[in-house]
C-alpha positions, 0 to 999 in steps of 0.5 A: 500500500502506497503511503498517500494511500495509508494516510488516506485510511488513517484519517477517514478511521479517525484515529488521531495524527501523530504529533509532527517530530521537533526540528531536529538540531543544526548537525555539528559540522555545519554549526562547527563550520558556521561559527568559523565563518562567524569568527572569521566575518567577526574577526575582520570587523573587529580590525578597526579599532580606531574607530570605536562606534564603527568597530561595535557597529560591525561587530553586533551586526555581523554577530546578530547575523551569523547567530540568526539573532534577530537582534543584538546590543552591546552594553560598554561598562562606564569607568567612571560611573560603572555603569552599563551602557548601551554603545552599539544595536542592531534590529531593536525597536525605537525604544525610548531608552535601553536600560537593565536591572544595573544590580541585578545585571552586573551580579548575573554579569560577574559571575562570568558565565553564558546565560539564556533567559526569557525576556519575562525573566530576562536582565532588562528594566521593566519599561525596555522589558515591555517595550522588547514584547511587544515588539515579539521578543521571547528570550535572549542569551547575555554573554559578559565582555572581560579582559582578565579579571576587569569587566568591560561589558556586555552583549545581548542577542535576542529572539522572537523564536526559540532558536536562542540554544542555538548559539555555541556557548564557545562562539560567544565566548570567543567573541567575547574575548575578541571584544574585550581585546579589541575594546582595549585596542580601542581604549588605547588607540584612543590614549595613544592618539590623544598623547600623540597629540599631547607630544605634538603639543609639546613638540610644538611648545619645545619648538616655539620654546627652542626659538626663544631660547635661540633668540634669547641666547643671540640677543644675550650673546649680542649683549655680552659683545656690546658689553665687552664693546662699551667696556672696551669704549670705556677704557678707550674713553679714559685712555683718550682722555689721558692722552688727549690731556697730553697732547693738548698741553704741547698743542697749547704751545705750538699753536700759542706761540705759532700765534705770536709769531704772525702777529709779530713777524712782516716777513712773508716767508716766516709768517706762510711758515708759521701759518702751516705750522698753526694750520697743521697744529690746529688738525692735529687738535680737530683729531684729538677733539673728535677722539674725545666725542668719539669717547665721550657723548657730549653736545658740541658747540654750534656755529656757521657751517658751511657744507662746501668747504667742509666737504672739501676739508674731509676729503683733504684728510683722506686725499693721499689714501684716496689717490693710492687706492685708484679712487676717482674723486668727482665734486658736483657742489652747489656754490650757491649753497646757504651756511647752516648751524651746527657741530663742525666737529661732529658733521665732518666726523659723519661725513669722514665715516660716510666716505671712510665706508664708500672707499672700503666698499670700493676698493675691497670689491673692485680695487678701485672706485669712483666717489661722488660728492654733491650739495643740493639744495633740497626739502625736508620731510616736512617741505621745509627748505633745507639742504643736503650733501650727498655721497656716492659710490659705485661698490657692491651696494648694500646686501638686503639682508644688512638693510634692518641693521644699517643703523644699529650699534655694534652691527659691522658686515667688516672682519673681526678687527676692522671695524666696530659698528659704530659708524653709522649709529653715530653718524644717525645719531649726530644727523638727528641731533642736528635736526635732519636726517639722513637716508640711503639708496642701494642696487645691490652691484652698483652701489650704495648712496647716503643722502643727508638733509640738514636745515637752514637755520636763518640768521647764522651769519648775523650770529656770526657776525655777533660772535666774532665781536670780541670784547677784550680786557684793557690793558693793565690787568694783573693775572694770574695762570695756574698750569702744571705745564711750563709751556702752556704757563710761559705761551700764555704769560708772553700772549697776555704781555704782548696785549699789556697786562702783567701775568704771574705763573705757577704750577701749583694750585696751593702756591697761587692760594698763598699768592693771592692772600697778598697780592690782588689779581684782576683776573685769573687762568687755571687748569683743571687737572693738577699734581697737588689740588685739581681745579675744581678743589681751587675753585672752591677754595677761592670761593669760600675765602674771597667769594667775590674772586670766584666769578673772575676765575677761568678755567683752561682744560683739554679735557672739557668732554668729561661728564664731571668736568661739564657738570661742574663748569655747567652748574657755577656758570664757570668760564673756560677755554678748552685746550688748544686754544687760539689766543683771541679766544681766551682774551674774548673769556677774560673780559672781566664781569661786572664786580665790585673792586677787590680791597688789597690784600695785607 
């Protein structure tokens, strides 16, 4: 009998059917072979660490899908509130918030173990609870993440149907390790990033704090050597002076007596003599002068200059080296040019520094040069009426990188030993003192051009001619001259014997104090610097003895630019003549002030 024929029979007989046979279980090697697969997609979707909600994302979906879960969450232990919270899900309803039991869960959770409950007896809060059966849910399988003994979290697989005792206690337990792993890779991608960070950071702070360190130690390394540059002016400045007070004593006398002799001798040929003599002596005391400005700040006299022969005058003084060098001098002068006021001392020295500059360029690039000098009338910044003096040479021009530091102290592009860095600054400096300004052109291979504008100051030939009215002392006047050096002592007796007066001398300070307690002196010259009291000692000793002798004191100094001897000179009103003098200044500065007579002394 055919089979469709005994079912047919047995259900017309009324007896009952036989129960249908459960669904016999997955057979081992599929599921075997399964869950390798599972392992292996799971594997791979653990791979990226980096991206940790990505990561989880993958893993539940990969997991829900080869466990044939209709649903899955991974819960993520909260370090700090050790809580459990639910980081990745796949397949759940829009429910409001997944919650668990957090007691109940995380005692079921440590006790380490695969578990399989209904949703009615399952780890969720009762309102998530709820919401999973309505939606189908029936049971779930919970397996804890761990690393070690630390707990990192949890993963819940759920189903509407039965099939919850097909998932491997192995697999999940795998996939538990794998989890916890790749968490920590997590985590520690995560620190590592951010102390990754943390080192650029700090690289970048180091960076920063390394530049500053190196432009602190160049800024400390460039005051070390201006330090040791001052002390090095320092000593110059007291070496000079020294030397200038030397120099200015015999200096005194050869101009002195180089005076005398023109105003006594008619024979043509002595006086051109002795005119050279003055004239070089007079040189030779320019260049003592400008050692000491060059020492010692101080602000020079001012007086009619005219820039023409100024010009003239410093290339005289650098004619010879000029000519040997092959430098070819050309003067575009305007001779119409106004005088102006100022420092002659001081303007020849920026222009010497100006042409000293324009001849080493020159002739240490090419060996030879062409040097241009011109005076122009001009305008100042302001539109001013000014004028100017412009020197021109045809070198290497002015690096670009040199041009911020062109005026700075100390900066010299010039070899160890040849030069200072001062130049320019001085030179900058004076031109501002004088009210003007002085700027510069370069093209690097044809050049370089320093321009300088001066103003011009109305009245100072009028000036002038008021200065030069000399108003002399009359003859008959007794005077007395305190100078340690004979020549200067004998020059200034014979000057003052030859004008009429009577002059008494002596190389001491407290000699001329026992003179003058017995003899009256109309006038009397003193040098600062003596062997046994200095000039300022005796100033004061006269002026607290005989208080009304004080003010017919004048004072004859080489070394009137040290600050001390400028305090003291300026703050009594004291009269002075510096060394080497002409003598019709110092006759100008003996015309006695206004006094009442000096009784004789007994």
């Amino acid at each position: 009998m055919s089979k469709g024929a005994s079912q047919v029979r047995a259900a017309l007989s009324g007896r009952p059917k036989k129960p249908a046979k459960p669904r016999r279980r997955e057979a081992l090697p599929h599921r075997h072979a399964r869950e390798l697969l599972a392992f292996g997609t799971l594997a791979r979707a653990l791979a990226a660490p980096h991206d940790r909600p990505a990561m989880l994302a993958r893993a539940i979906q990969t997991l829900t899908s080869t466990t044939r879960a209709d649903a899955g969450i991974i819960f993520v232990m909260d370090e700090t509130s050790q809580a459990l919270d639910p980081e990745a899900a796949t397949g759940v309803p829009a429910i409001y918030e997944i919650r668990l039991v957090e007691n109940v869960a995380i005692r079921a959770i440590r006790s380490g173990r695969v578990f399989r409950h209904s949703i009615a007896r399952g780890l969720f809060a009762d309102e998530t609870r709820a919401a999973l059966e309505t939606h189908g849910f029936a049971s779930e399988v919970g397996v804890p993440i761990f690393l070690e003994t630390r707990l990192l979290g949890m993963v819940f697989l759920l189903y509407r149907t039965g099939r919850a005792h097909d998932v491997s206690d192995t697999l999940l337990a795998v996939v538990a390790s794998q989890l916890g792993i790749a968490l920590e890779n997590a985590d520690l991608f995560v620190r590592l990033h951010a102390q990754e960070a943390e080192a650029r950071e700090i690289s970048r702070s180091l960076s920063a704090t390394n530049l500053q360190l190196q432009d602190s130690f160049l800024r400390l390394r460039q005051a070390h050597e201006q330090l040791l540059q001052s002390e090095k002016l320092s000593a110059m400045g007291q070496l000079i002076s020294g030397v200038a007070h030397e120099l200015n004593n015999p200096l005194s006398v050869v101009m002195g007596y180089s005076q005398l002799l023109l105003s006594d001798c008619r024979d043509e040929t002595v006086r051109a003599k002795a005119e050279a003599i003055l004239s070089q002596a007079e040189r030779t005391a320019k260049i003592v002068r400008n050692l000491l400005t060059f020492a010692r700040k101080s602000r020079g006299e001012r007086r009619p200059v005219n820039l023409n022969e100024m010009l003239d005058r410093t290339i005289e003084l650098r004619a010879y080296h000029l000519r040997v060098d092959n430098v070819e001098i050309i003067r575009e002068l305007d001779e119409t040019l106004p005088a102006t006021q100022g420092d002659p001392q001081q303007l020849q020295q920026v222009l010497l520094n100006l042409i000293n500059n324009a001849h080493y360029a020159m002739t240490t690039t090419n060996g030879r040069g062409r040097l241009t000098l011109r005076t122009f009338r001009t305008k100042d910044r302001f539109g001013r009426a000014a004028i100017g003096v412009e020197v021109t040479d045809d070198g290497p021009g002015i690096p670009p990188e040199v041009v911020p530091h062109l005026f700075n102290p100390f900066f010299t592009t010039k070899p160890v030993g040849e030069g200072t860095g001062l130049g320019l600054a001085i030179c900058h400096g004076i031109v501002e003192e004088h009210g003007g300004e002085i700027t510069y052109t370069s093209v690097p291979g044809a050049g370089a051009s320093f321009r300088i504008r001066l103003p011009i100051l109305i009245g100072t030939e009028e000036q002038a001619g008021e200065e030069r009215q000399h108003s002399w002392p009359s003859p008959g006047q007794r005077v007395l001259i305190i100078d340690d050096e004979e020549g200067v002592r004998e020059v200034l007796r014979e000057a003052l014997a030859n004008y009429g007066h009577v002059a008494h001398t002596t190389g001491s300070g407290r000699e001329a104090l026992r003179w003058m307690e017995t003899l009256p002196y109309d006038l009397v010259i003193c040098d600062m610097r003596m062997p046994d009291i200095d000039g300022k000692t005796f100033y004061a000793e006269v002026q607290s003895r005989w208080p009304t002798l004080s003010d017919r004191i004048v004072f004859c100094t080489g070394d009137v630019v040290n600050p001390k001897t400028q305090s003291f000179l300026q703050e009594l009103g004291c009269r002075y003549v510096t060394k080497p003098f002409k003598v019709e200044e110092l006759l100008t500065l003996l015309s006695p002030r206004p006094r009442k007579p000096l009784p004789a002394r007994q």
